[in-house]
N, C-alpha and C positions, 0 to 999 in steps of 0.2 A: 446909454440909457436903454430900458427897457421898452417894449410898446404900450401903448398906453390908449389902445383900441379896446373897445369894449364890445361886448356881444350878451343881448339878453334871451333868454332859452326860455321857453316855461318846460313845468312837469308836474303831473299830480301824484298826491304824495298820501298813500291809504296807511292806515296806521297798521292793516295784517297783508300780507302780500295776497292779493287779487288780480296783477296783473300779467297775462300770462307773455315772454319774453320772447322775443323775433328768433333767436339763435337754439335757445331747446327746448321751447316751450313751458319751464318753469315757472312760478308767479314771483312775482318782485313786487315792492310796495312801492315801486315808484313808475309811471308810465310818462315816455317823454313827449312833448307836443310838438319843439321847436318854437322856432320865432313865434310871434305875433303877428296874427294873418293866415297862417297856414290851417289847412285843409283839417288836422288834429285839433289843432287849438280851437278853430270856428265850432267845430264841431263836440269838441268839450266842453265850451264856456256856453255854447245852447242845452245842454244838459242839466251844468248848473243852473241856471236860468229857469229849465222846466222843474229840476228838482227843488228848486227854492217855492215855486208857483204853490208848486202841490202840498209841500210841508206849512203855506201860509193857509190855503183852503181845510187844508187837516184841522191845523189848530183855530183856526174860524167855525169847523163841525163843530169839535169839541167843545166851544166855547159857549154855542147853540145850545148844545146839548146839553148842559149843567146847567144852562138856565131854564129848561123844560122841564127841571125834576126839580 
């Protein structure tokens, strides 16, 4: 039989490549975190976090703002 260990990775996944690559520095659309916990991923998922913050205050201006006119 096979092993039957599992291992979960994360990776962010851009729809054009933006991510520029360890080995030649080319961009890739995909950039890898590892586990869950590590130093990338902590640090990517406060990103999300702040970029969601901001895109809710945005659409909250907006929202302000159409009903001032």
């Amino acid at each position: 039989m096979g092993r039957k260990e599992f291992y979960w990775y994360y990776k962010l996944h851009a729809t054009t490549p933006i991510f520029p690559t360890q080995s030649d520095g080319k961009l890739s659309k995909y950039k890898y975190l590892g586990k869950a916990g590590s130093l990338a991923y902590i640090d990517a998922i406060e990103q999300i976090t702040a970029r969601t913050k901001i895109e809710a205050l945005d659409r909250s201006i907006e929202a302000l703002r159409q009903e001032w006119h």
